[in-house]
Backbone as JSON Lines, residues from 0, in Angstrom:
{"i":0,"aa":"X","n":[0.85,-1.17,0.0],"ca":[0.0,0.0,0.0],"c":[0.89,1.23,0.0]}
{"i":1,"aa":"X","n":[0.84,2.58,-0.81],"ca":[0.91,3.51,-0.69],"c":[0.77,4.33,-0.11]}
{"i":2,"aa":"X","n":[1.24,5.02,1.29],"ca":[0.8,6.0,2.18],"c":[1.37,7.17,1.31]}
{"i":3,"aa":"X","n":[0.22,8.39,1.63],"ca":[0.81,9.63,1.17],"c":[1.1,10.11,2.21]}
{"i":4,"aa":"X","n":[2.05,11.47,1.94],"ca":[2.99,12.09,3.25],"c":[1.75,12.79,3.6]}
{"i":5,"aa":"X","n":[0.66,12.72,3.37],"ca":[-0.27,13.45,4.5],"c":[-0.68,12.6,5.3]}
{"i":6,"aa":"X","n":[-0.87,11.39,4.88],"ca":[-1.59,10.39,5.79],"c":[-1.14,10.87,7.21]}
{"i":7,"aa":"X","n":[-2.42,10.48,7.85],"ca":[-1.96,10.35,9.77],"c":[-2.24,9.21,10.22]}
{"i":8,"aa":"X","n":[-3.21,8.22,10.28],"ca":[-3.27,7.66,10.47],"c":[-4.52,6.53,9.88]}
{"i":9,"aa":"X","n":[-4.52,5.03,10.05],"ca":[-5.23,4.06,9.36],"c":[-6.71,3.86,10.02]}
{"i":10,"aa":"X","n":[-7.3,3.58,9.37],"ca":[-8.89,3.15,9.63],"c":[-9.22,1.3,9.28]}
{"i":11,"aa":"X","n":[-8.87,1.02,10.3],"ca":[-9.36,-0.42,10.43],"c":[-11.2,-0.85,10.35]}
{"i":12,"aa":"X","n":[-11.43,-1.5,9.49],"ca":[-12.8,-2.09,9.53],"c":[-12.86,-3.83,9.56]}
{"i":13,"aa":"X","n":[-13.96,-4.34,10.56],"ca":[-14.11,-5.51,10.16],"c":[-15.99,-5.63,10.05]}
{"i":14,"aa":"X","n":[-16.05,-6.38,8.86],"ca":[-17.16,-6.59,8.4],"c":[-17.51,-8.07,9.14]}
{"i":15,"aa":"X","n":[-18.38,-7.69,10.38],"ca":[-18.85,-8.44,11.19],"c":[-19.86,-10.03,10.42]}
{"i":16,"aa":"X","n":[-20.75,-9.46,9.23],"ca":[-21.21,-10.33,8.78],"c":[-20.34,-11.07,8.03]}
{"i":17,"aa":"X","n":[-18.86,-11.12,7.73],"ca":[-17.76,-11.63,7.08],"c":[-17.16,-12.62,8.33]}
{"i":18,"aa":"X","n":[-16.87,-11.96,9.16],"ca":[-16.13,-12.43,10.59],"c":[-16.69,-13.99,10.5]}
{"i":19,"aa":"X","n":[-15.44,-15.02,10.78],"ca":[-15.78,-16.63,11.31],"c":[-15.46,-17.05,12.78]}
{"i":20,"aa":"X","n":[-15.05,-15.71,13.36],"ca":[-14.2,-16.06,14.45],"c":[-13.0,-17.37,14.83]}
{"i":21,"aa":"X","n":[-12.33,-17.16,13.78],"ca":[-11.13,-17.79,13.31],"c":[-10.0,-17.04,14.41]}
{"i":22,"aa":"X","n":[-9.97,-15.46,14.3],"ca":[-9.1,-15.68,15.67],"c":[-7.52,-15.38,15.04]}
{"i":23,"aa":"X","n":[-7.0,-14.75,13.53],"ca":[-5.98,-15.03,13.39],"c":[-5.49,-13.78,13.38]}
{"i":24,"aa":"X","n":[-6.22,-12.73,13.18],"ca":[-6.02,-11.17,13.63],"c":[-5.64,-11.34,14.35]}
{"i":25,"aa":"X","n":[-5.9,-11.94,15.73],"ca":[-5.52,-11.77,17.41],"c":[-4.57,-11.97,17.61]}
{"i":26,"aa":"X","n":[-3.57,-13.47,16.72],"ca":[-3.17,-14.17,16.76],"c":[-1.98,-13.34,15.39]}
{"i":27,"aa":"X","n":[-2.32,-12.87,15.38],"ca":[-1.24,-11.78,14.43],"c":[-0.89,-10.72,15.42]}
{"i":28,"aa":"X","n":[-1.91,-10.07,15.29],"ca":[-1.42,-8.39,16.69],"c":[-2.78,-8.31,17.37]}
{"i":29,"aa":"X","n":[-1.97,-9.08,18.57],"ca":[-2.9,-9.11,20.05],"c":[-3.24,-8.23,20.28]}
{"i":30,"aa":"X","n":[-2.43,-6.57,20.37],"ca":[-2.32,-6.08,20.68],"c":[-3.44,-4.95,20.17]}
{"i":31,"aa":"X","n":[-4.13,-4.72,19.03],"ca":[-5.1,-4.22,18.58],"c":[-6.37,-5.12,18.04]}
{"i":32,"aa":"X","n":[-6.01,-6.63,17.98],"ca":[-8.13,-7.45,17.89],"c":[-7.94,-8.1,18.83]}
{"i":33,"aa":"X","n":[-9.28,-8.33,18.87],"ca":[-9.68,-9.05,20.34],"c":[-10.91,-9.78,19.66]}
{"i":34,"aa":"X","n":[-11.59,-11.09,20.1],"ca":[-12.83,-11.59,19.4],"c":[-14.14,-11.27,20.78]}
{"i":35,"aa":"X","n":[-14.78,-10.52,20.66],"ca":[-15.66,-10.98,21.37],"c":[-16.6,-12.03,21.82]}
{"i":36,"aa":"X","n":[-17.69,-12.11,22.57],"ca":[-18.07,-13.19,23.36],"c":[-18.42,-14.01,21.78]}
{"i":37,"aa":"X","n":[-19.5,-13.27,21.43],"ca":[-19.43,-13.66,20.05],"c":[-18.96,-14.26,18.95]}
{"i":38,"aa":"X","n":[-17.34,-14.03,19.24],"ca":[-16.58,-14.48,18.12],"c":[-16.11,-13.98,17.31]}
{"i":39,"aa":"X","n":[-16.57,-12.45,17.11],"ca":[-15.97,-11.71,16.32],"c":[-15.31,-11.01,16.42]}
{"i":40,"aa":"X","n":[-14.43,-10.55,15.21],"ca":[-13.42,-9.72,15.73],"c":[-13.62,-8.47,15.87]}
{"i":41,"aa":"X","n":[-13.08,-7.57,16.87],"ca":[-13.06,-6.03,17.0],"c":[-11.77,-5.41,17.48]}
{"i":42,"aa":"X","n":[-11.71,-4.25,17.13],"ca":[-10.57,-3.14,17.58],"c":[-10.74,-1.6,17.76]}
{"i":43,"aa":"X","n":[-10.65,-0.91,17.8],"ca":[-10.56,0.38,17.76],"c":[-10.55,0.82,16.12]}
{"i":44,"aa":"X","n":[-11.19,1.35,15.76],"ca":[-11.18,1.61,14.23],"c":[-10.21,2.29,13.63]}
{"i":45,"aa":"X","n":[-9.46,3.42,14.75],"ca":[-8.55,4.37,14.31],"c":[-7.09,4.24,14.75]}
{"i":46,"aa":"X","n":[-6.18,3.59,14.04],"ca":[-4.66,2.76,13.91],"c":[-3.64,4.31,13.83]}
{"i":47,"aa":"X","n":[-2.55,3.78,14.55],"ca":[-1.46,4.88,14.3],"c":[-1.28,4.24,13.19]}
{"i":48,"aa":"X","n":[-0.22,4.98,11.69],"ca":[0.22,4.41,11.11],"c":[1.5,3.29,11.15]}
{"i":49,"aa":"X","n":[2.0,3.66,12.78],"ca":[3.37,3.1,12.59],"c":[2.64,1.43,12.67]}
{"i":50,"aa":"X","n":[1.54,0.97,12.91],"ca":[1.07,-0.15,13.01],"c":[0.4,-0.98,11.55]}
{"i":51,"aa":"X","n":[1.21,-0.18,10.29],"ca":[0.64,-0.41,9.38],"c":[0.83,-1.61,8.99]}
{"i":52,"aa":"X","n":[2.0,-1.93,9.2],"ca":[2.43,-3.4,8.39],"c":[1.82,-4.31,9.09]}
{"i":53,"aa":"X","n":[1.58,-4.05,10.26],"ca":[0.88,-5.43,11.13],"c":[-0.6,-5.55,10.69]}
{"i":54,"aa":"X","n":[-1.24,-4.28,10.43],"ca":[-2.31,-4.4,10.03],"c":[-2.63,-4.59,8.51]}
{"i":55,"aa":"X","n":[-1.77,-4.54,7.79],"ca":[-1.92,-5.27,6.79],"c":[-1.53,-6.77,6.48]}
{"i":56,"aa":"X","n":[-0.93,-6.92,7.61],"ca":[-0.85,-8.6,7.78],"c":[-1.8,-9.35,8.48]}
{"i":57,"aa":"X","n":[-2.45,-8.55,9.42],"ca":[-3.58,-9.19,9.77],"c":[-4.65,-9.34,8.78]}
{"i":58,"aa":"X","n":[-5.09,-8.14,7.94],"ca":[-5.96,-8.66,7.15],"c":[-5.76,-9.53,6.52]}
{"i":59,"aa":"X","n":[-4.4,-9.62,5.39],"ca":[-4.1,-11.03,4.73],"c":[-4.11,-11.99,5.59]}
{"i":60,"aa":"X","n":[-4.39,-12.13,6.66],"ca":[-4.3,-13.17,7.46],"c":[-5.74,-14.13,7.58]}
{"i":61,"aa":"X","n":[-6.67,-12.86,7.3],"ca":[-7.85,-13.11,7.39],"c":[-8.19,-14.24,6.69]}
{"i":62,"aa":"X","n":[-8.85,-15.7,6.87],"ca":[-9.25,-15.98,6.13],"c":[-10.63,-16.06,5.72]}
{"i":63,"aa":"X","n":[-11.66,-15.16,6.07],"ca":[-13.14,-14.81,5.48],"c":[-12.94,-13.42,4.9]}
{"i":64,"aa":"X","n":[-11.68,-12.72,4.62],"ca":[-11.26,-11.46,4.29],"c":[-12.33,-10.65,4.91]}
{"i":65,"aa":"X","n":[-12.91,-10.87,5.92],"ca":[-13.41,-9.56,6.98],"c":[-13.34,-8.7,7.61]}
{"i":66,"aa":"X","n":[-11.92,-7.83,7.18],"ca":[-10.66,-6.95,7.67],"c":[-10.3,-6.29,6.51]}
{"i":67,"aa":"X","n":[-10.34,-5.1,6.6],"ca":[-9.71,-3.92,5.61],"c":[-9.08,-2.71,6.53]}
{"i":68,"aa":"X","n":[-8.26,-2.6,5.48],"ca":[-7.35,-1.21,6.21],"c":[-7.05,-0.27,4.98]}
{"i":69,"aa":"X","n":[-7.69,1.49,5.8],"ca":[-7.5,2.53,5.02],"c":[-7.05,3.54,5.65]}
{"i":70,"aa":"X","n":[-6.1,4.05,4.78],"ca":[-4.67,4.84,5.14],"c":[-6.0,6.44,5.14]}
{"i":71,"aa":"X","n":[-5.66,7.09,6.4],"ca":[-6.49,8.76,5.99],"c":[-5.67,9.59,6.49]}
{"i":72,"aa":"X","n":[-6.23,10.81,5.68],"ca":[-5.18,11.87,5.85],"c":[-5.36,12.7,7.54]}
């Protein structure tokens, strides 16, 4: 992905009706998903950028691709 020098920071989404509670986000960076009781995954929507690469590894990680990440200015 391309960050522009304005970017500040990333916008994490997970598309709950996508979510399998598979668990591999978590299991990538603990440190920002968590699955609820539910099973699904959640985080805080709004990512520093320095957490970009992790969060683009978590989504590829995804396997119901229920995780996107967008770079905003």
């Amino acid at each position: 992905m391309t960050v522009s020098k304005d970017a500040q920071y990333a916008v994490v989404t997970v598309d709950s009706s996508l979510c399998q509670g598979h668990g591999e986000c978590e299991r990538v960076t603990p440190d920002v998903f968590s699955l609820s009781d539910e099973l699904t995954a959640q985080c805080a929507p709004r990512q520093p950028l320095s957490l970009l690469d992790v969060l683009e590894h978590a989504c590829s990680a995804c396997p119901a691709g229920a995780i996107s990440v967008e770079v905003r200015p």
